[in-house]
C-alpha positions in Angstrom: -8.2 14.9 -1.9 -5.0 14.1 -0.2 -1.8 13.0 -2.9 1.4 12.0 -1.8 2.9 11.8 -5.0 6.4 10.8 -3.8 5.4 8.1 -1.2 8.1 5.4 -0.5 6.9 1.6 0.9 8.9 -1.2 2.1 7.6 -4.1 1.2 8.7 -7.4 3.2 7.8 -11.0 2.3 7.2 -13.5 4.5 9.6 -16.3 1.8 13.0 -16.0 0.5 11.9 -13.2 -1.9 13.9 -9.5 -1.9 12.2 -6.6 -0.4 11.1 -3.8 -1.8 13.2 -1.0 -0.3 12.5 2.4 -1.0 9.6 1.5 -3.9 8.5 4.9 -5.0 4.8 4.6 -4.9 2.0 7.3 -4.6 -0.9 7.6 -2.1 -4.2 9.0 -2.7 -6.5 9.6 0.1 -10.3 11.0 -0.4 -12.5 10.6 2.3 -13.2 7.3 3.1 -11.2 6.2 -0.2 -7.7 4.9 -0.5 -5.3 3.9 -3.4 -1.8 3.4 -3.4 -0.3 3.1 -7.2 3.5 1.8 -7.6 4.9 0.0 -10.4 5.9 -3.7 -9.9 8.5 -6.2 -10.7 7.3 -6.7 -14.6 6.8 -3.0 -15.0 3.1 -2.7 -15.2 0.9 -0.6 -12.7 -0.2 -2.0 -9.5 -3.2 -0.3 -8.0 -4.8 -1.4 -4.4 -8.1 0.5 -3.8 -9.5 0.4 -0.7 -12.1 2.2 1.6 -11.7 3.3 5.3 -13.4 0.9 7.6 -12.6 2.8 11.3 -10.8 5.6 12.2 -7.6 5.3 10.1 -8.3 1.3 9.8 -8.1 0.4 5.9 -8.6 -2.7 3.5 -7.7 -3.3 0.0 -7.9 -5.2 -3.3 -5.9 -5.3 -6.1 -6.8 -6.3 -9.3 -3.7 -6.6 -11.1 -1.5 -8.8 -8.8 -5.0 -10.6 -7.2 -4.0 -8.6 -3.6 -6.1 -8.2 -0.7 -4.2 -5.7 2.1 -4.8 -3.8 5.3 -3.4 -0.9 6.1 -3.4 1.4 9.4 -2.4 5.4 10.2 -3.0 7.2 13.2 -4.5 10.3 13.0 -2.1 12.7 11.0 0.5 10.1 10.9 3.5 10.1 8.2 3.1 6.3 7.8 0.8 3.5 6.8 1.3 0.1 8.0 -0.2 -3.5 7.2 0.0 -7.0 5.4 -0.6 -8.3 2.2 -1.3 -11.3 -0.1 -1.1 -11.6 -3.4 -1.4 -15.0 -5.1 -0.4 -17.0 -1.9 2.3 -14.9 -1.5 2.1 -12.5 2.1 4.4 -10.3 3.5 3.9 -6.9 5.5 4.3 -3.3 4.1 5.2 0.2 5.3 4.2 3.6 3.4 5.9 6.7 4.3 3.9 9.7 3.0 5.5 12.1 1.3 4.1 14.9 -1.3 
């Protein structure tokens, strides 16, 4: 399994809500699997699970915030990027991996 326990995202929306900027958040990666765990705006634990669907090509659902998400590395790349939606809410997100 591949943790990056000290993973940063920016999260953008697409309204006049603030970014998240520098959101710790961590990132675990086994096999085909993905989650990426941060904690939100009312303090509770957001978790998206996912599962690989190409070669670095990822989508997601969260339970918690009723998310769907995509997200995309390259091979041995130091970031994941995608969109989101959460409750009619979208926007676009960026993961820098970090251990």
């Amino acid at each position: 399994m591949e943790i990056h326990a000290k993973a940063h995202m920016e999260k953008l929306f697409y309204d006049d809500s603030s970014a998240y900027e520098n959101h710790p958040c961590t990132v675990k990666l086994n096999g085909p699997d993905i989650t990426i765990e941060y904690v939100g705006d009312d303090g509770e634990l957001v978790a998206y699970k996912g599962q690989e669907l190409g070669d670095g090509h990822y989508e997601l659902d969260s339970t918690e915030v009723n998310g769907k998400a995509t997200l995309h590395r390259f091979k041995n790349g130091k970031f994941l990027e995608g969109s989101w939606i959460e409750s009619g809410a979208r926007g676009m997100w960026r993961i820098r991996l970090e251990n």
